[in-house]
C-alpha positions as CSV (number, residue, x, y, z in Angstrom):
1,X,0.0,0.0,0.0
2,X,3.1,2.7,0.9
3,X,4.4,1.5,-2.6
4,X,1.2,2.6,-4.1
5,X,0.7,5.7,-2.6
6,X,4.4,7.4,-3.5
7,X,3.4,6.0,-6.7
8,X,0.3,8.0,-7.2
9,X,2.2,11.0,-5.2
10,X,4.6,11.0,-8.2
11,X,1.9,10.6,-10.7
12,X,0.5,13.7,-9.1
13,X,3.4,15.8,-9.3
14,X,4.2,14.7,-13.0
15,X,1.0,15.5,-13.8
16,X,0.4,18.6,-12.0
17,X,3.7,19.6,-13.8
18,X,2.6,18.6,-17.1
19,X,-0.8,20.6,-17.0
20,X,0.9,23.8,-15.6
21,X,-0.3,26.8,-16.8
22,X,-2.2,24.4,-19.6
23,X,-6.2,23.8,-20.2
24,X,-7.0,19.7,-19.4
25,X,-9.3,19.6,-21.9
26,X,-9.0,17.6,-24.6
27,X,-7.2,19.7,-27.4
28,X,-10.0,18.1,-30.1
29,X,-13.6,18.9,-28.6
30,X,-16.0,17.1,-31.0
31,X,-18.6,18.3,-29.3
32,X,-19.1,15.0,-26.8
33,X,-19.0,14.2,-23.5
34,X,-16.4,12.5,-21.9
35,X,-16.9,9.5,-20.0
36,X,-13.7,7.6,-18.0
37,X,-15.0,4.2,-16.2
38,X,-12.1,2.5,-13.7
39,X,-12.8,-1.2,-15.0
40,X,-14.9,-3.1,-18.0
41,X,-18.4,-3.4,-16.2
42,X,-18.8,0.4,-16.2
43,X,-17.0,0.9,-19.5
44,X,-19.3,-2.1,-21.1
45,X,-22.9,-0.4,-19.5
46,X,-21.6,3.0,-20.8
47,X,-21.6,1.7,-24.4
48,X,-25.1,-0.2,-24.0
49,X,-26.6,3.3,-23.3
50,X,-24.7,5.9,-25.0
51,X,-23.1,4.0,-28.0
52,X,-21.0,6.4,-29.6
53,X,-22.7,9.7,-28.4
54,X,-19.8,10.1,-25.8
55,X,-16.2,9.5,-25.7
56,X,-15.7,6.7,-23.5
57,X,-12.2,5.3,-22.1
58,X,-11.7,2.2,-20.2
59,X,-8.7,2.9,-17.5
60,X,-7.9,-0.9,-17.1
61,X,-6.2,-2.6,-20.2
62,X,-7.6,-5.4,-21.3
63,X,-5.3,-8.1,-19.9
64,X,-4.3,-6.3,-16.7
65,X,-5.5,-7.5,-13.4
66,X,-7.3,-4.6,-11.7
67,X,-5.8,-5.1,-7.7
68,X,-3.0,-4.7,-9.4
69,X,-3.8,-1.6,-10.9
70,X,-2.2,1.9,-10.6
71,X,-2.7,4.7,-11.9
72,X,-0.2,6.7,-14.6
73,X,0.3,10.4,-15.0
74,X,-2.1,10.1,-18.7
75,X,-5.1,7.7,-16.4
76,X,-4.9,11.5,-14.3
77,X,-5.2,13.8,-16.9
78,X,-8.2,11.6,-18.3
79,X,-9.9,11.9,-15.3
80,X,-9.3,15.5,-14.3
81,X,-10.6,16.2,-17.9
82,X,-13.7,14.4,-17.9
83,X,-17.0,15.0,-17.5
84,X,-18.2,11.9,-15.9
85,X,-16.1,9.4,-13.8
86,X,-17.3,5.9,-12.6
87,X,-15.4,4.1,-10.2
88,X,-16.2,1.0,-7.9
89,X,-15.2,2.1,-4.4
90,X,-13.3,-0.1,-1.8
91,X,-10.1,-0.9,-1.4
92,X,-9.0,-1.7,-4.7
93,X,-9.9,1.7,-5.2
94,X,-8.1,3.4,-2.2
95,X,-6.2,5.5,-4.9
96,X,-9.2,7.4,-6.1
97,X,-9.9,9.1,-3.1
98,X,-5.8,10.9,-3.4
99,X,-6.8,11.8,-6.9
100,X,-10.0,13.4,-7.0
101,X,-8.2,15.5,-3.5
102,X,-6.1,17.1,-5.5
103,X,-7.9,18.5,-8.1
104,X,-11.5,20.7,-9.0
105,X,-14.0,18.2,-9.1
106,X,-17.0,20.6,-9.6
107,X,-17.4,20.5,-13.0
108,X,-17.4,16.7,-12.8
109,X,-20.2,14.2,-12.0
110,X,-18.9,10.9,-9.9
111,X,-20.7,7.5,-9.9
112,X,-18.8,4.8,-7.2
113,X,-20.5,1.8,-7.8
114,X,-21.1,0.5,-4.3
115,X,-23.0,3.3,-3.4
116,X,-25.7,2.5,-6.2
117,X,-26.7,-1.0,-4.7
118,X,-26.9,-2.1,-0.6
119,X,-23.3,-4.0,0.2
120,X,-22.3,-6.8,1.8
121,X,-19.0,-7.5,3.6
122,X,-16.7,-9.5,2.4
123,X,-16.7,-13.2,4.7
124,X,-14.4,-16.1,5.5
125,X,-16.2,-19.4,4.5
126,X,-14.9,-22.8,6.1
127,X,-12.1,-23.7,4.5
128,X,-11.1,-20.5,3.1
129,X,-7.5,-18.8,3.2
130,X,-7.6,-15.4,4.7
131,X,-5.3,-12.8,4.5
132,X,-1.7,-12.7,5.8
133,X,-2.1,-10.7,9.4
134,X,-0.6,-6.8,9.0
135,X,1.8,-5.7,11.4
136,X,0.4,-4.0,14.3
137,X,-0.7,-0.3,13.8
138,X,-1.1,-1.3,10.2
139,X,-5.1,-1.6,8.4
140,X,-7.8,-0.5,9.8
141,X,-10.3,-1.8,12.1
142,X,-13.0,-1.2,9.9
143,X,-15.3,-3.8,7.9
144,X,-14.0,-4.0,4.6
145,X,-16.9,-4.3,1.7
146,X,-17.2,-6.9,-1.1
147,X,-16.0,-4.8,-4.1
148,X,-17.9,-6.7,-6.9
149,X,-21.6,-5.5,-7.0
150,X,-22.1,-5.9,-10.9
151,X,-21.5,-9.6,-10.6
152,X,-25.5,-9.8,-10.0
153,X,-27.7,-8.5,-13.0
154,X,-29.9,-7.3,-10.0
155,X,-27.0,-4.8,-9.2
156,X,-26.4,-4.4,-12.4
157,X,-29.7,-3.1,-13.0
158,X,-29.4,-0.3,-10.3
159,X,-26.0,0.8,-11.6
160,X,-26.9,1.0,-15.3
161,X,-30.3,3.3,-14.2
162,X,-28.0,5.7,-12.2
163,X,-25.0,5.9,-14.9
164,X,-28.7,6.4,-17.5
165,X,-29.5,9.5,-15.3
166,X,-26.3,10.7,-15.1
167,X,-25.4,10.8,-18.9
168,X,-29.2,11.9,-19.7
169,X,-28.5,15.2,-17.1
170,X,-24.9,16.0,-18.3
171,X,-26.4,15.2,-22.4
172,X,-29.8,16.7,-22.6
173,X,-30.3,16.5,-26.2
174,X,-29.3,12.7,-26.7
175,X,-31.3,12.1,-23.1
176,X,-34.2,10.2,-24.8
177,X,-32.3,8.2,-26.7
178,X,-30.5,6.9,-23.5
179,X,-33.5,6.1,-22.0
180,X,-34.7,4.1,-24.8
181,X,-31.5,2.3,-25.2
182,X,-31.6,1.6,-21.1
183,X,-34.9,0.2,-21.1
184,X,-34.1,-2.2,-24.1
185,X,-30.9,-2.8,-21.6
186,X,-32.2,-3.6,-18.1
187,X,-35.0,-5.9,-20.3
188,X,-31.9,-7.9,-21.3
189,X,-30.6,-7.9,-17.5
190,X,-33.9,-9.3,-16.6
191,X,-33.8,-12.0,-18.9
192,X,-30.4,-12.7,-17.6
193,X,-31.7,-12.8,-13.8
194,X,-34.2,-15.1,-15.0
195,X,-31.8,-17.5,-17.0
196,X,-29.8,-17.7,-13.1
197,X,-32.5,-18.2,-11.2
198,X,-34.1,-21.3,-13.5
199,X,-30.2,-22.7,-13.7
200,X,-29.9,-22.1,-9.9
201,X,-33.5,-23.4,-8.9
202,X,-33.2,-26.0,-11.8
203,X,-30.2,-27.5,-10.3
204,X,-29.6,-30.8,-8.3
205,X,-26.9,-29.2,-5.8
206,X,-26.4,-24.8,-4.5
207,X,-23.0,-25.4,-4.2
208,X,-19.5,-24.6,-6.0
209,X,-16.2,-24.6,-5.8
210,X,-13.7,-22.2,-6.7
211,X,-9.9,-23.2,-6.7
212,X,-9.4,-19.4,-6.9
213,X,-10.9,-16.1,-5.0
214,X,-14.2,-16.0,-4.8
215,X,-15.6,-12.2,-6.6
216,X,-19.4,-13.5,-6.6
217,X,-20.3,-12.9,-3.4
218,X,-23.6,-10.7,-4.6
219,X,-24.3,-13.4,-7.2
220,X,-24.6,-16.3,-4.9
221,X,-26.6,-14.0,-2.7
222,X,-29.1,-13.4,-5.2
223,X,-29.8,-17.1,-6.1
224,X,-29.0,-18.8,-2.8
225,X,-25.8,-20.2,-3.9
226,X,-23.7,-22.0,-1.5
227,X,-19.5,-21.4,-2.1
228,X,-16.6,-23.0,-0.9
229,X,-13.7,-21.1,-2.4
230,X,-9.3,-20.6,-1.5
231,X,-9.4,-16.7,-1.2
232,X,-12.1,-14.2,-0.9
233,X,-12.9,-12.2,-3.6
234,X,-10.2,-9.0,-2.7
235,X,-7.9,-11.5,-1.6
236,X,-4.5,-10.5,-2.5
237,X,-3.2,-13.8,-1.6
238,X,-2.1,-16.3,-4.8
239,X,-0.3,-19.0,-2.7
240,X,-2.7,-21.2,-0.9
241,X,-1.8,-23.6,2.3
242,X,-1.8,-27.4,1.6
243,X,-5.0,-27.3,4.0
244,X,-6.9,-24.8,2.0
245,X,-6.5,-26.8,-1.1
246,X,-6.9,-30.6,0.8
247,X,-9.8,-28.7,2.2
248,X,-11.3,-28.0,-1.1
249,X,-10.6,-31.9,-2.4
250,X,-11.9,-33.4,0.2
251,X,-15.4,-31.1,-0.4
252,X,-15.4,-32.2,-4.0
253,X,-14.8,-35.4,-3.4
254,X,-17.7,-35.7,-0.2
255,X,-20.2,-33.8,-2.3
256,X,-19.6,-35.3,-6.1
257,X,-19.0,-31.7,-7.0
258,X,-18.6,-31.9,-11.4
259,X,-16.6,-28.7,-11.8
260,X,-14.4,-26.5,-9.7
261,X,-14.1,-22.9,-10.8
262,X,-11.4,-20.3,-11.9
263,X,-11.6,-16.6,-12.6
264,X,-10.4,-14.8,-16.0
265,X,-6.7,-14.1,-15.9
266,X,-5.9,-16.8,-12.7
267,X,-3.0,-19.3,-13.4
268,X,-5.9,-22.2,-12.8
269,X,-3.0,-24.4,-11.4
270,X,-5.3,-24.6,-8.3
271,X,-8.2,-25.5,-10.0
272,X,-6.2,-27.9,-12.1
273,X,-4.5,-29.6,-8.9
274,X,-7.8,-29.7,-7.2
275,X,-9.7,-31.6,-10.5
276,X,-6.6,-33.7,-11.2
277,X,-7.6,-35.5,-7.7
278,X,-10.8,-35.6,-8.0
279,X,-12.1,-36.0,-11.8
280,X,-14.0,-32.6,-11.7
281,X,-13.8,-30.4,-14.8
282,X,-12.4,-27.4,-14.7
283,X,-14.5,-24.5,-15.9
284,X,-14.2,-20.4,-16.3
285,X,-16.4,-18.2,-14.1
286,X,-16.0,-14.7,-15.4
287,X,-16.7,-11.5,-12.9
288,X,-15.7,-9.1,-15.7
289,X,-13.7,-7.4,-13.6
290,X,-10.9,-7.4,-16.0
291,X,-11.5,-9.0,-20.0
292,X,-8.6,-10.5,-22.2
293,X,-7.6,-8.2,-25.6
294,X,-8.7,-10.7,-28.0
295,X,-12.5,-10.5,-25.7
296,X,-12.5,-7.2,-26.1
297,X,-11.2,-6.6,-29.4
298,X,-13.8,-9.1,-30.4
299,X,-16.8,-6.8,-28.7
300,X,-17.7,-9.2,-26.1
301,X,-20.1,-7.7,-23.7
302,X,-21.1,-7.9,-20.0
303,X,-24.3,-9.6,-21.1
304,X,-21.9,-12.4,-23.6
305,X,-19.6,-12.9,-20.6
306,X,-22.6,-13.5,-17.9
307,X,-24.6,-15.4,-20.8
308,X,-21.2,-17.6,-20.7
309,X,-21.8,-17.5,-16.9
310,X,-25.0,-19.1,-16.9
311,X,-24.0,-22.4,-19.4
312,X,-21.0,-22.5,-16.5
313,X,-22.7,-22.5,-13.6
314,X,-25.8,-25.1,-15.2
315,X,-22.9,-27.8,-15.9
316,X,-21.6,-27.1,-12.1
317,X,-25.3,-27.5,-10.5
318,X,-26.2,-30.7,-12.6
């Protein structure tokens, strides 16, 4: 975390340096607004309302791991220059906070993601690794917050209707055609909260296993899913204990689980170890969080990637 903050310092400094005495605005103003989103989700719900009406950047590259992320002297600028930020709040997102300190944000209008829908901590499940203990003095005593409230369409719903509002304020004159293109939208994320709920309530077992963190805390939630899983979902852990993973063999083995779940962008040796000893398959379970290029170069959307979701998670409930 000290790393992190002297790196976002400098990227202040560099920045603040670098915009001296300058207008951040864009140098070519083609008449739209300007939308920056921390992570796909936002960036992907942007584009189902607004299309190409507004200049949208994604600060994440496709690839990247988004715990991992931190910010660059151009990631500022964007920001400082934009006319709508969306962010998801937490600790992943501890370096936010720094930036929008340091710089005018009245012009601006700011959607954090876990204030659109009610949160849940994070929790420790039998079985599960939790984090390496911090020094004494270090942390904080305070309850830290599942991070990953789009991975429920239910959520989703709630975020896409306040990032609507926002853009249809901030863009009067395209306003109805955001509206039109949201309610075609959340239609689609109710189809896609009926398609869990049959799979879920269609299924012989509730639970799954996840040789891997766990980022679907508000999705099992929502359909009364029952996880067993290494790491929590902001776990920054990657190195699990020869308990955590016997634990997690000896739970597929007890409960004839099929499949045993990884997230995009994981190594999957865990997952692999765990189905080499027990004959389960090993399947993708994708929170969105981050996308590959060759997924986003190809246009797949938060609705493709949950759509994918839902053909998982049947094969891991039969």
């Amino acid at each position: 975390m000290i790393k992190k903050i002297l790196i976002i310092a400098l990227a202040l400094v560099l920045c603040t340096a670098a915009l001296a005495g300058c207008d951040v605005k864009p140098a070519e103003d083609d008449g739209k607004i300007s939308v920056v989103a921390t992570i796909f989700p936002e960036y992907d719900f942007v584009r189902a309302i607004a299309g190409d009406k507004v200049n949208t950047t994604m600060l994440l590259s496709p690839g990247a791991e988004a715990h991992s992320y931190e910010p660059m002297p151009e990631d500022i600028q964007k920001i400082q220059s934009c006319d709508l930020f969306i962010y998801v709040g937490g600790e992943s997102d501890s370096w936010v906070g720094t930036i929008l300190d340091s710089m005018d944000t009245s012009g601006m209008k700011i959607i954090t993601l876990m204030d659109c829908v009610e949160v849940v901590e994070e929790e420790i499940v039998e079985g599960m690794q939790e984090e390496t203990e911090e020094a004494p003095g270090e942390g904080s005593e305070e309850p830290e917050y599942d991070e990953h409230v789009w991975t429920s369409p239910r959520n989703a719903k709630m975020i896409v209707q306040k990032i609507s509002d926002a853009l249809c304020e901030l863009d009067v004159e395209n306003a109805e055609e955001y509206k039109a293109n949201t309610s075609e939208y959340l239609g689609k994320l109710d189809e896609l909260d009926a398609l869990f709920k049959q799979t879920v309530d269609g299924g012989v077992r509730k639970t799954i296993i996840f040789g891997d963190r766990f980022p679907f805390r508000y999705l099992a939630d929502a359909y009364g899913l029952k996880y067993f899983a290494a790491f929590p979902g902001c776990s920054t852990e990657t190195e699990p204990s020869a308990k955590t993973v016997a634990f997690l063999i000896d739970k597929v083995k007890a409960e004839n689980i099929p499949v045993v779940f990884h997230i995009q962008l994981s190594n999957e040796r865990m997952a692999n170890a765990i189905a080499e000893q027990t004959g389960a398959s090993v399947l993708l379970l994708h929170s969105c969080e981050g996308i590959t290029k060759a997924d986003f170069d190809a246009g797949k959307s938060y609705i493709d990637i949950m759509s994918a979701n839902v053909d998982a998670l049947r094969e891991a409930l039969s």
